[in-house]
C-alpha positions as CSV (number, residue, x, y, z in Angstrom):
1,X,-8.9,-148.9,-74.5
2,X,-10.7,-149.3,-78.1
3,X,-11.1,-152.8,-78.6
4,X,-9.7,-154.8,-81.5
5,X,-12.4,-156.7,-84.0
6,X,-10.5,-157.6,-86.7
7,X,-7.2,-158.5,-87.7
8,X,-5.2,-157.7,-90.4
9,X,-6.0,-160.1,-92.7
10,X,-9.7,-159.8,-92.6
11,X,-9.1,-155.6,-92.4
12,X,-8.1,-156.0,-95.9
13,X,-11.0,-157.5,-97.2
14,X,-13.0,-155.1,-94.9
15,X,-11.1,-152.1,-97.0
16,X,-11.7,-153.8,-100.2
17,X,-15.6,-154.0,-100.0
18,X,-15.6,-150.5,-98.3
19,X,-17.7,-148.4,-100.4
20,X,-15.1,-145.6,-99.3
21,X,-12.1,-147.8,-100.4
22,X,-12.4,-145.8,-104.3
23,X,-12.6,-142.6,-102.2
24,X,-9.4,-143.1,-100.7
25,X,-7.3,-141.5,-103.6
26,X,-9.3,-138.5,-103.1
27,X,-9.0,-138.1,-99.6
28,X,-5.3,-138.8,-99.5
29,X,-5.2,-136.2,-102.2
30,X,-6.7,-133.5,-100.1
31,X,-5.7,-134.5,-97.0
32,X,-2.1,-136.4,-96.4
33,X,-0.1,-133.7,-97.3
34,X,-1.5,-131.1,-95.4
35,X,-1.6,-133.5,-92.0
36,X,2.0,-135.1,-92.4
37,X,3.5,-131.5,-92.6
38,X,1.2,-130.6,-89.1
39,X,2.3,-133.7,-87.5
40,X,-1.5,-135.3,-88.0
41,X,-3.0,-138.5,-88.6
42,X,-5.6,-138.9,-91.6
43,X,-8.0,-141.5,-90.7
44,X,-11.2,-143.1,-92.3
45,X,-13.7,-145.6,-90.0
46,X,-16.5,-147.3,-91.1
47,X,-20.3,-147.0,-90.1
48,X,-19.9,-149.3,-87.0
49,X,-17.0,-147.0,-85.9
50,X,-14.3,-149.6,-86.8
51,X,-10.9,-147.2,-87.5
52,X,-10.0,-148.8,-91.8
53,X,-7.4,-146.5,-92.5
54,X,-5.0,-144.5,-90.4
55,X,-2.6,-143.1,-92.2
56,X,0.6,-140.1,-91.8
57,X,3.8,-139.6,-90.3
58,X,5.1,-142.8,-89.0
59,X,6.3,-141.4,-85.7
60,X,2.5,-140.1,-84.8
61,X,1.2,-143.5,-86.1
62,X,3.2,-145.2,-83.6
63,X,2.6,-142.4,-80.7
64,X,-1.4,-142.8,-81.3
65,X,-1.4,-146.9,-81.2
66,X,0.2,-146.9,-78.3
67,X,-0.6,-144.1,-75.8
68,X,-4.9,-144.5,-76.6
69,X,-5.0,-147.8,-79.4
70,X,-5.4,-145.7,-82.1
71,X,-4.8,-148.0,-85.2
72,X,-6.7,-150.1,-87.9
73,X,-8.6,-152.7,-87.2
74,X,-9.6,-150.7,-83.6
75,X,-13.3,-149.7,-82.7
76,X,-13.9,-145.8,-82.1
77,X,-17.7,-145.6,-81.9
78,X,-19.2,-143.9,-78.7
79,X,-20.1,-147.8,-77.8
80,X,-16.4,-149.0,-78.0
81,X,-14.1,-145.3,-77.1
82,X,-16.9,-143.1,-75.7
83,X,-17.0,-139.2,-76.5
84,X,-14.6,-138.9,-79.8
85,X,-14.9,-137.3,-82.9
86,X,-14.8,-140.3,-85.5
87,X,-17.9,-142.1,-83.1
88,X,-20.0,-139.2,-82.3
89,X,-19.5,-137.7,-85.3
90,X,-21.1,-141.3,-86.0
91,X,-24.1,-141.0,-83.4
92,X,-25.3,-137.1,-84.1
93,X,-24.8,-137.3,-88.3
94,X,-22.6,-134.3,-88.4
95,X,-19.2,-133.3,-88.1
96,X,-17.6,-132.7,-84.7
97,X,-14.1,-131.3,-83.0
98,X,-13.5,-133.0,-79.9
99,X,-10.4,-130.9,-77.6
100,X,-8.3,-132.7,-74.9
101,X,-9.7,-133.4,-72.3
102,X,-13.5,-133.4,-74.0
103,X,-12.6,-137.0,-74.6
104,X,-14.4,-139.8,-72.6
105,X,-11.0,-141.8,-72.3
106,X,-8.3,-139.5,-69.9
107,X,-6.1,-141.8,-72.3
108,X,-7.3,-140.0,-75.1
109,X,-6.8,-136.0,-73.6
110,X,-3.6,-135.3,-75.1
111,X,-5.2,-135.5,-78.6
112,X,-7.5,-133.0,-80.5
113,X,-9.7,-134.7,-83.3
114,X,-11.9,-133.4,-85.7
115,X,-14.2,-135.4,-87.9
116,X,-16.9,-135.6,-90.4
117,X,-19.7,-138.4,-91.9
118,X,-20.0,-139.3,-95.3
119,X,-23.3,-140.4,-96.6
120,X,-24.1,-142.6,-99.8
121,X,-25.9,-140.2,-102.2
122,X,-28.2,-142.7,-103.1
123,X,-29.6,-144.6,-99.9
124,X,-28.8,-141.5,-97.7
125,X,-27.2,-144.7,-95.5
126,X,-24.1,-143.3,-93.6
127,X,-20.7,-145.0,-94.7
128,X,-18.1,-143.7,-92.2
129,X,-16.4,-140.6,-91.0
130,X,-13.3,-139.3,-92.0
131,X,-10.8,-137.8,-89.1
132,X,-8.1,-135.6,-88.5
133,X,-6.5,-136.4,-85.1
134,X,-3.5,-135.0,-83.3
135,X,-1.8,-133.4,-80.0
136,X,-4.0,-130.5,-79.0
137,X,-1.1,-128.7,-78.8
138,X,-0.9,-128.6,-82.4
139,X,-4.8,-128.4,-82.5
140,X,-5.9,-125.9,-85.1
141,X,-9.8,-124.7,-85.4
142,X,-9.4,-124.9,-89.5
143,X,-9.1,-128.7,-88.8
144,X,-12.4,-129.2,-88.7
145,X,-13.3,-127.1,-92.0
146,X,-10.8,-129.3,-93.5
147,X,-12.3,-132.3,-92.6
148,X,-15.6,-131.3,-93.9
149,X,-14.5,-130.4,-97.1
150,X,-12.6,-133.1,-97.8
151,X,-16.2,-135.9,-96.9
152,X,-18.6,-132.9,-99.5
153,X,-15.7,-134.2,-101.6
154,X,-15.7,-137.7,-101.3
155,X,-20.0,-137.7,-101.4
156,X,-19.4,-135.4,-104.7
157,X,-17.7,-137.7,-106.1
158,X,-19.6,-140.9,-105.5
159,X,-22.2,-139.0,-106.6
160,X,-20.8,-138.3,-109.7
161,X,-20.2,-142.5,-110.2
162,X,-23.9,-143.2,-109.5
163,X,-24.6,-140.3,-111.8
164,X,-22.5,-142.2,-114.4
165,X,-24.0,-145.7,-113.4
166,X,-27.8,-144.1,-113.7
167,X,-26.6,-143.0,-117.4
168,X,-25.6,-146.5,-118.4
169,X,-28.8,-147.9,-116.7
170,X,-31.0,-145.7,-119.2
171,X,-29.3,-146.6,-122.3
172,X,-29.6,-150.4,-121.2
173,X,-33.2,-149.5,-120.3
174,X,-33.7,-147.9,-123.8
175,X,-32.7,-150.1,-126.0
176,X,-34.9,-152.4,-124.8
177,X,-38.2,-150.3,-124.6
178,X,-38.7,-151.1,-128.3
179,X,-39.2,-154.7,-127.3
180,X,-41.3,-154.4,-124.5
181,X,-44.4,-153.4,-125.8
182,X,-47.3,-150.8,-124.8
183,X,-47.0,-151.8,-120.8
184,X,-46.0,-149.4,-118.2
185,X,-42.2,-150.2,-117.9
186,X,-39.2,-148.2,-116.2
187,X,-35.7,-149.4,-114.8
188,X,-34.2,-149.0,-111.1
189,X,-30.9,-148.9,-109.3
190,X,-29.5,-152.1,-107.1
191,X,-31.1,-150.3,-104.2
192,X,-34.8,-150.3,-106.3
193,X,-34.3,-146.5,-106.8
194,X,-36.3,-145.5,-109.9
195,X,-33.6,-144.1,-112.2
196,X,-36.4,-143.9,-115.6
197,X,-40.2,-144.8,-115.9
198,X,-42.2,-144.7,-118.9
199,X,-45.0,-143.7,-118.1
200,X,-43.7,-141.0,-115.5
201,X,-44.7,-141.9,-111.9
202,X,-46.0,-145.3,-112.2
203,X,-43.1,-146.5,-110.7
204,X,-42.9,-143.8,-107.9
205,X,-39.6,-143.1,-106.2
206,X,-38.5,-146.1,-105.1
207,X,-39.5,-150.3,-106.4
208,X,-39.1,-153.1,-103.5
209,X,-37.1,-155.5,-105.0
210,X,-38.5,-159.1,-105.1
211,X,-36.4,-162.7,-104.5
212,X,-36.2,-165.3,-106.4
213,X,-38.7,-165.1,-109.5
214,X,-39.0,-162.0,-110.3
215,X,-42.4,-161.3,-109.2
216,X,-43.5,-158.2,-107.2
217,X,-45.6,-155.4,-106.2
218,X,-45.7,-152.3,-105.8
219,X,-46.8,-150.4,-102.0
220,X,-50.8,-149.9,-104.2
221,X,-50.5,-153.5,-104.6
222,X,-50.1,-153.6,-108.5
223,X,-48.1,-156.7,-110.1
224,X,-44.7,-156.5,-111.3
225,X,-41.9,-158.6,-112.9
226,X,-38.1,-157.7,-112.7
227,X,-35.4,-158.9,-113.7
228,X,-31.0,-157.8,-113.9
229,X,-30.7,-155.4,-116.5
230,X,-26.6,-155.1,-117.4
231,X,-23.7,-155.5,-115.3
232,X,-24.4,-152.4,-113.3
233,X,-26.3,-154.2,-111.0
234,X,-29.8,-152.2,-111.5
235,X,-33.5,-154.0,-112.6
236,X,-35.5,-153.6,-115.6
237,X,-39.3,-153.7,-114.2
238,X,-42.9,-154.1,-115.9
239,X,-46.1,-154.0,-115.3
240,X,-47.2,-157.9,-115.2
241,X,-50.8,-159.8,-115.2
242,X,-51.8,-161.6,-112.3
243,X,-51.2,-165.1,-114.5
244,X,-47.8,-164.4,-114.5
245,X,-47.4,-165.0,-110.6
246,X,-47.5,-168.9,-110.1
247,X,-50.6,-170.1,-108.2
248,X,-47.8,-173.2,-106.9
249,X,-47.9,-172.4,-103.1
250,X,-48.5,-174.2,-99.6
251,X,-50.6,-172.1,-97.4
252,X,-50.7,-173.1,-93.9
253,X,-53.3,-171.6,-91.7
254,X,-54.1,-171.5,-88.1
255,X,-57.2,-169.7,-87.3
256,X,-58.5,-171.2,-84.6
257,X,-57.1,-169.2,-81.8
258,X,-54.6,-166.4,-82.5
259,X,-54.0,-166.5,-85.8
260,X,-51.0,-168.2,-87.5
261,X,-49.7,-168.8,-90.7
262,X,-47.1,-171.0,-93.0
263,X,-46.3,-169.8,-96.8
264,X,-44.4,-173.3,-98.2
265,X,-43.4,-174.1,-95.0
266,X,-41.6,-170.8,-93.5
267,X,-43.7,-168.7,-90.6
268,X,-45.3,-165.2,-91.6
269,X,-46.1,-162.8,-89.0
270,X,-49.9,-162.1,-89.5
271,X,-51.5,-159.3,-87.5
272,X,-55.2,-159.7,-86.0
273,X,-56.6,-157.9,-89.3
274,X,-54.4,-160.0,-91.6
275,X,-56.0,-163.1,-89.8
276,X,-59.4,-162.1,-90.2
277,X,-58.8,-161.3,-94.2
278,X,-57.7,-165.0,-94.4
279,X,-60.6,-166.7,-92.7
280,X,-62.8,-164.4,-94.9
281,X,-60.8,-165.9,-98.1
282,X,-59.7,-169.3,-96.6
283,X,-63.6,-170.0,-96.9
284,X,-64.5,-168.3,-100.5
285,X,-61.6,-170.1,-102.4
286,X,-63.4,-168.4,-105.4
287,X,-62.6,-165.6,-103.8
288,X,-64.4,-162.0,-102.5
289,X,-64.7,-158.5,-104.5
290,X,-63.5,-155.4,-102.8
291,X,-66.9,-154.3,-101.4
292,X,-67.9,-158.3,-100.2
293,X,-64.7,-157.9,-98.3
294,X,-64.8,-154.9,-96.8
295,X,-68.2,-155.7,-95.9
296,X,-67.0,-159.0,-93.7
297,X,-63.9,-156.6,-92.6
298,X,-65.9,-153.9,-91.2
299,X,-69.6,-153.9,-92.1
300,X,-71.8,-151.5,-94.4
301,X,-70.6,-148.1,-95.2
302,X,-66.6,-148.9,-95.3
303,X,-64.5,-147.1,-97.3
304,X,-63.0,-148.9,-100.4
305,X,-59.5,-147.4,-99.5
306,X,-59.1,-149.2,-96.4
307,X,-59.5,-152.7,-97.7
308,X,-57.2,-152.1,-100.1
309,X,-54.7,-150.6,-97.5
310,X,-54.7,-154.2,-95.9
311,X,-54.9,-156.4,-98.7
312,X,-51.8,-154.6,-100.1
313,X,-50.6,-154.7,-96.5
314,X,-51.0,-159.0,-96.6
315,X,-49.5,-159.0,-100.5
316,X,-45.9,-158.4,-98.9
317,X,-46.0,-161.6,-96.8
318,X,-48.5,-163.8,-99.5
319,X,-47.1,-162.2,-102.7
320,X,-48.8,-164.3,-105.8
321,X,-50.0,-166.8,-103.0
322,X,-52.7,-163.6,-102.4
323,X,-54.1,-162.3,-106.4
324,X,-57.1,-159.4,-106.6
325,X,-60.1,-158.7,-109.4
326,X,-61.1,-160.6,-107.1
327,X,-59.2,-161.1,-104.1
328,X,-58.5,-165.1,-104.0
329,X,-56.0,-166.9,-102.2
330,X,-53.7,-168.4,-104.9
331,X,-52.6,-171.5,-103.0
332,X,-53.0,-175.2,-101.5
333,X,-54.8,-173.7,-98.5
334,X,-55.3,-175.9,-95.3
335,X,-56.9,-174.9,-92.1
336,X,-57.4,-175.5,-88.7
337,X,-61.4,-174.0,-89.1
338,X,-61.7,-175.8,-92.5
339,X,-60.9,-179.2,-91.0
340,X,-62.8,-178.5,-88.0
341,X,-65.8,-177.6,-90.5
342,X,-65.6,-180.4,-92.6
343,X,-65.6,-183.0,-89.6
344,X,-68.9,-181.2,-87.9
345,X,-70.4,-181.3,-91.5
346,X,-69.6,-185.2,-91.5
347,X,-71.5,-185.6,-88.3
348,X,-68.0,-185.9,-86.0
349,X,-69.0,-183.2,-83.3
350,X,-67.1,-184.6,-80.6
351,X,-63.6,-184.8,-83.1
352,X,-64.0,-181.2,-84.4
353,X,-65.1,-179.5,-80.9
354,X,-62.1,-181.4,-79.5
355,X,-60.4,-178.8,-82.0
356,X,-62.4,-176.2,-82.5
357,X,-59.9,-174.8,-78.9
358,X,-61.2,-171.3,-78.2
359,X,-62.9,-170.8,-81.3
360,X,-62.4,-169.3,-84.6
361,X,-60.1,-165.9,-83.8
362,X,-61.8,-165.2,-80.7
363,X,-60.9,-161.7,-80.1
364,X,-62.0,-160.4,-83.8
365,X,-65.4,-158.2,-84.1
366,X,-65.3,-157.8,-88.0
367,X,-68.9,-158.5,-88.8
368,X,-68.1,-161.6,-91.0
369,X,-65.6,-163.4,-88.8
370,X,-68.6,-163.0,-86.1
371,X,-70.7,-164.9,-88.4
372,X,-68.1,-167.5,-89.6
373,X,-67.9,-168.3,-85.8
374,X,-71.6,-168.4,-84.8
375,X,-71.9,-170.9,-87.8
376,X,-68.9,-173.0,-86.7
377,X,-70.0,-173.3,-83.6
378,X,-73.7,-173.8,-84.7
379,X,-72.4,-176.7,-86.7
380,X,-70.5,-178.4,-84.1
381,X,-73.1,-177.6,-81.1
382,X,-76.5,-177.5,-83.2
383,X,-79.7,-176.3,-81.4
384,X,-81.5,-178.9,-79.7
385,X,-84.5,-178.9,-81.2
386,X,-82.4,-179.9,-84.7
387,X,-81.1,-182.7,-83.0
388,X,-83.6,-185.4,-84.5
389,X,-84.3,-188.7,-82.4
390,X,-82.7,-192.3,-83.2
391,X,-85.0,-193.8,-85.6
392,X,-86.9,-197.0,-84.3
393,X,-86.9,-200.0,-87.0
């Protein structure tokens, strides 16, 4: 049997928040009628699967709860009912008749259902399905037509609202070009679609949208500010300096070893490369050009492109923490290898090889990491022959 996951009182909330909840006039428009006079059930589930509306004649609503749990608040994904039409219509993004006995659930064989997805126009994200279920006996092929139209019509329509919200979004975004200056500007949905961009394209299709502050970039790595533009929940965006990102962040770093890193105190993720662009910058705090770091990446002859790929890469964890022109870690930076440095240049070998561990990012090859160690190391375990003698007074 379909198990139960939410009672009635949080269902309603469930339907209220349901994107699909202002489509429901629609649907029972098209649909109701048509099913209650064919002895069918209209019902609408939810991306997870869970059933949100089951509605028609009450004698098939009562029939359908209890001969296979058929009711609201029940879960009909493949995961929770198997093989039906409302949960694989779910899994394969298209819609589906199910017949009798082509159920998973032998509880399930003396029903036909047919079903169709409905997508969200603008995130392409799939919402739910919308079903029509009854005895096969009464099982008609046109079901499934039916069905069909009725989600094109439900997707028309909340295609038509976001057409309506875009509209208001670029008269908002208009009225306040004028004040805004000569800077590349544009304004973008709740999502970060890109609904208007002056110029054309420097947006692209789609903005991430930053936290708290405001401050962002763009997947080439270029600076942005944003901020809530009206109460349709979009973003006005511009193009911003690299002053207006504040410099006022803790950076953590662990180098020594595989590499690890703290931006005010929450862990990032850094890859291998991302390491080695750190250690290159956590020991030029007034930072590296493109071609000086490209050169410690990956040696003569690199191609400008790929440095930027990876600094742009790092700028999603760092964000203003990481500024280019030139590339310079905007932060309080501590480090493992600048403390072990700093005691080895004080003359405290034994201290800083006691934490030096395996070395600074032992696995790395890029040509200036290589270097960075050799010197480390040269520090804390200098040549013999630059060892001088104990004077004798």
């Amino acid at each position: 049997m379909p198990p139960r996951v939410h009672d009635a009182d949080d269902l309603h909330e469930l339907r209220e928040e349901h994107p699909l909840a202002r489509m429901m006039p629609t649907l029972r428009h098209l649909l109701l009628d048509i099913a209650e006079a064919a002895g069918h059930l209209v019902a609408v589930c939810a991306a997870d699967g869970e059933l949100l509306w089951v509605e028609g004649p009450a004698r098939m609503r009562v029939a359908a709860e209890d001969t296979m749990n058929f009711a609201e608040g029940t879960l009909w994904s493949e995961a929770g009912a198997g093989t039906n039409a409302l949960g694989t219509a779910l899994a394969v993004g298209h819609p589906i008749q199910v017949f009798a006995a082509e159920h998973f659930s032998a509880r399930v064989h003396p029903w036909t259902c047919s079903a169709a997805p409905v997508f969200d126009p603008e995130s392409g994200c799939l919402l739910g399905t919308v079903d029509l279920t009854g005895p096969y006996r009464m099982a008609h092929p046109h079901s499934l037509a039916l069905v069909t139209a009725a989600a094109g019509a439900a997707t028309g329509a909340l295609r038509q609202e976001l057409g309506r919200q875009d509209e208001r979004l670029r008269d908002r975004y208009l009225r306040r070009l004028m004040h805004l200056g000569h800077r590349p500007t544009g304004v973008v949905s709740r999502s970060g679609r890109v609904v208007m961009a002056n110029p054309v394209g420097w947006l692209g299709t789609h903005v991430p949208i930053p936290g708290a502050g405001g401050i962002g970039f763009l997947p080439g790595g270029a600076l942005i500010r944003v901020e809530e533009i009206g109460v349709e929940g979009g973003y006005l965006v511009w193009a911003a300096d690299e002053e207006d990102g504040s410099p006022g962040h803790a950076l953590r770093l662990r180098l020594l070893g595989a590499p690890r890193a703290w931006l005010d105190g929450q862990p990032l993720r850094v890859s291998p490369r991302h390491g080695e662009v750190l250690a290159l910058l956590a020991m030029e705090p007034e930072g590296l050009s493109a071609e000086q770091l490209g050169c410690g990446l990956y040696g003569a002859g690199h191609a400008p492109t790929s440095v930027r790929s990876e600094v742009s890469r790092l700028r999603r964890l760092l964000g203003t923490a990481l500024s280019t022109r030139p590339y310079r870690l905007r932060a309080d930076v501590t480090a493992d290898l600048l403390e072990v440095r700093s005691l080895a240049l004080a003359g405290r070998r034994d201290e800083a090889r006691r934490l030096r561990g395996p070395g600074l990012l032992p696995g790395s090859t890029a040509p200036g990491v290589v270097r960075m160690r050799d010197a480390l190391d040269a520090l804390i375990d200098p040549p013999a022959d630059d060892l001088q003698p104990p004077c004798n007074v």
